[in-house]
N, C-alpha and C positions, 0 to 999 in steps of 0.2 A: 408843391407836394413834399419834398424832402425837406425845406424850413418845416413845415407842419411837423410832420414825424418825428423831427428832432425837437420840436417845444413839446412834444406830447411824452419822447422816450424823457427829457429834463424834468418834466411836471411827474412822470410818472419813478421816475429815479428818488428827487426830493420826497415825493408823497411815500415810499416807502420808507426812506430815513426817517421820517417825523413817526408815518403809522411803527416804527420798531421801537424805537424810544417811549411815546405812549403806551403800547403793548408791554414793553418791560416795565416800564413804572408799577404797573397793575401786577404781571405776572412778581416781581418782585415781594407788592406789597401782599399777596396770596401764599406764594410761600418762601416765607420770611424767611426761616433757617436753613433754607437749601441754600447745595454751593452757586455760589455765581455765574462759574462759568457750566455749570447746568442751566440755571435760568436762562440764562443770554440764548444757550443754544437752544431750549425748546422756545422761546420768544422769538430766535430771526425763522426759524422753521415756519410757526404759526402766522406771522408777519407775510413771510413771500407768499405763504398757500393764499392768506389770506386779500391780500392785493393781488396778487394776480389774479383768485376767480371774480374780485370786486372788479377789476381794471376789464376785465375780458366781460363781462356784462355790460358796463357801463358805459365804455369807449373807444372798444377796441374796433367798432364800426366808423371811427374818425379816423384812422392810420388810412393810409393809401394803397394795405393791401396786407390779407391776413400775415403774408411770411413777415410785411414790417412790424406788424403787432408784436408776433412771436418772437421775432427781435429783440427787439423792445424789453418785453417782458422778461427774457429770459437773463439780456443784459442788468435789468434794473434789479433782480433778482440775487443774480451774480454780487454785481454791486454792493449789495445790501447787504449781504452775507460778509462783503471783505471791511464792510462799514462796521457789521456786529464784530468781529475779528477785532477788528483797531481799536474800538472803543474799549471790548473786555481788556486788551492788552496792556490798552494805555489806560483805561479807569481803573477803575474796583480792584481788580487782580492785581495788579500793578502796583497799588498803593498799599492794599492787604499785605503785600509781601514786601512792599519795599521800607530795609532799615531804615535809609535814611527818611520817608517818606513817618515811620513812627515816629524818627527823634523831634522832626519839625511838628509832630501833633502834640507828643509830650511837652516839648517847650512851649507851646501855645498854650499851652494850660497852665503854667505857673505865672506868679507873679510878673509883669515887667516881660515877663517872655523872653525871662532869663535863668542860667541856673549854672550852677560851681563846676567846673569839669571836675571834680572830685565826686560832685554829688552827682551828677548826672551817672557816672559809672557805677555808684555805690545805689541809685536806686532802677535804674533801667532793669528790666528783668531782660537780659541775652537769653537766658535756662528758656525760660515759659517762650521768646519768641518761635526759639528754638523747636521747643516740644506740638508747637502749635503744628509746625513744619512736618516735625515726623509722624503725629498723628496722622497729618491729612494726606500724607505721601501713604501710609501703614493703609488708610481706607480705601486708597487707590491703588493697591497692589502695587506700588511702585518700590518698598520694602516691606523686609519682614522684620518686625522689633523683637526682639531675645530678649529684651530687660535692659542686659549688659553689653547686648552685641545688638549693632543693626544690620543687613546684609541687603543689598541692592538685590531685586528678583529679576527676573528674565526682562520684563517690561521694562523695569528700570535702566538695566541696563542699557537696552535699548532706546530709553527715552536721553537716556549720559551719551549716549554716540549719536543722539542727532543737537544734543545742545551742543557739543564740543565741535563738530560741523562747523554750526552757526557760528561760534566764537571765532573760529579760525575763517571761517569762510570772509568774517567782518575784519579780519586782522588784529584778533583778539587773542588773550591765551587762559587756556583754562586755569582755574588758581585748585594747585593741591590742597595748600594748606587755608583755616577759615581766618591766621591773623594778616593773610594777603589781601584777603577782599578788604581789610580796615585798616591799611600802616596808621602807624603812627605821628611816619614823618610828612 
């Protein structure tokens, strides 16, 4: 009875991972210009609702006793949600933001899949990576843009004292200045 439950909570784990992936594919390709990690999150939402009332119709009369379904479910559920988590983290979001993540796409695109550190500096746009930054912080109430001044808002700020946590907490140190995150040497 307990092997059973547990191929059933494993079957029912995987089958959520796949049905959230195929679910985002679609939601994705529906709406194309939303942010990502809005998609992902109405996607693992519609995902769990959706297997678990599939799961509870179709199988949950094979577990060895409703609390084990509800286990079950509720675990794979969980699960699924820390699957959407990892993947926004480590895909799309991840690579959208990450510098070096653009410089390996720009150099894939030139010749040879090479290019001058002169010219690399002299064509990368920093400015536009930049502005892309503050725009979509500016949309998220995370600042407020003056033109000439930007100012962290209340959220912001609060969203600076849990990144700086996490740094520290990983034995990391926050960088004040932006030519820290790039030395040179």
């Amino acid at each position: 009875m307990l092997l059973n439950d547990l191929v059933l909570f494993i079957s029912l784990f995987l089958f959520q991972i796949l049905f959230f992936f195929l679910l985002h594919v679609i939601v994705l390709r529906i709406f194309a210009k939303s942010n990502i990690l809005y998609s992902s999150t109405l996607t693992i939402f519609l995902s769990v609702l959706s297997v678990t009332l599939l799961s509870y119709v179709l199988i949950s009369g094979l577990f060895s006793s409703p609390e084990s379904y509800a286990v079950s479910a509720a675990g794979s559920g969980i699960a699924a949600i820390f699957a959407c988590g990892l993947y926004t983290f480590l895909g799309p979001a991840t690579a959208d933001r990450s510098l070096a993540c653009q410089l390996l796409v720009f150099l894939s695109g030139k010749a040879g899949a090479e290019c001058r550190r002169e010219e690399l500096f002299r064509l990368f746009d920093p400015a536009g990576f930049i502005e892309k930054r503050i725009d979509e912080c500016r949309k998220e109430n995370i600042i407020d843009d003056l033109n000439e001044i930007i100012i962290l808002t209340d959220k912001g700020k609060r969203l600076a004292r849990v990144y700086i946590f996490l740094l520290r907490s990983l034995g990391l140190r926050e960088r004040n200045d932006y030519k820290e995150y790039f030395p040179k040497d």
